[in-house]
N, C-alpha and C positions, 0 to 999 in steps of 0.2 A: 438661573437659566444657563443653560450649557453653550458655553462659546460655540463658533463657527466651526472649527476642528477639531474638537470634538461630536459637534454631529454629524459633519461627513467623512468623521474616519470610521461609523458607525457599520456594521455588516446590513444595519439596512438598508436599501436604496433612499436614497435621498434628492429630489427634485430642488432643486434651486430656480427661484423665479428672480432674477435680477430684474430693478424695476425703477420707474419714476413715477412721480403723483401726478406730474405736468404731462405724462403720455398717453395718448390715445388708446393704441392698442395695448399698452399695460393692462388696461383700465379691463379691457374685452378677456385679459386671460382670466381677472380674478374667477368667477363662477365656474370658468371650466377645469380651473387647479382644483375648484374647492369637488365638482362633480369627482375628477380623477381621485383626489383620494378618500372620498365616501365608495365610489365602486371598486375600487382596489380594495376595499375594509384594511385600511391599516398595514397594506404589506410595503408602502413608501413612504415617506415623510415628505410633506411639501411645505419648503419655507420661503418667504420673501425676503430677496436682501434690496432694500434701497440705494442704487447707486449714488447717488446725492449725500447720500448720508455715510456709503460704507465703499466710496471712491478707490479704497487699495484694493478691498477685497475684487472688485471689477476690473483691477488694472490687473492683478495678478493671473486672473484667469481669462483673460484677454478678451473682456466684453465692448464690445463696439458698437453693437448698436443694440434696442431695448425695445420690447423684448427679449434677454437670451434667455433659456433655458439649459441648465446643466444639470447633468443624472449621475450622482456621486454612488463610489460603494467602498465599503472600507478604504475611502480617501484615493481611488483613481476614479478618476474621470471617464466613464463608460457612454457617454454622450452629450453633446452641445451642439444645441440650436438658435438659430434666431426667428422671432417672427412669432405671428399667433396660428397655433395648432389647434385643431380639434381633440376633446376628450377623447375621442376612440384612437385615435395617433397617437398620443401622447401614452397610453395604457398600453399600445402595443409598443412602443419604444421604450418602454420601461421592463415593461415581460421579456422582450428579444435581449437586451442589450444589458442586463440584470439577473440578477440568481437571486428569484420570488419564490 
């Protein structure tokens, strides 16, 4: 499997869902990631990073509270969110804020 930077130094868009097992609205984003990249077909990558599990990679990108959402593209940072989005918000923040 290809480490963390390697996939978002990647030219695709890349979605990062920073997450907990123990959180609620975590829990509400998974089916809307999975809608976002079945209707995108493949023009973003969406991964979960566990912060519990992957604590620097959170610190480094200054996750505070969980849900964040960050939308990488060749390794900058074109957006960061927190909180639960809708599929259609999140598809347009990804098209505006992205070169799809």
């Amino acid at each position: 499997m290809a480490s963390f930077n390697e996939i978002i130094n990647s030219g695709k868009p890349v979605l990062v869902d920073f997450y907990a097992d123990w959180c609620a609205p975590c829990k509400m984003m998974a089916p809307i990631l999975k809608q976002v990249a079945e209707n995108m077909n493949d023009t973003v990558r969406v991964i979960k990073v566990d912060v519990d599990k992957n604590g620097n990679a959170a610190m480094k990108y200054g996750v505070r509270n969980i849900p964040t959402l960050i939308l990488f593209q060749n390794g900058e940072i074109k957006w960061q969110g927190a909180g639960v989005l809708q599929a259609d918000q999140i598809e347009q923040i990804v098209k505006t804020k992205s070169r799809v």
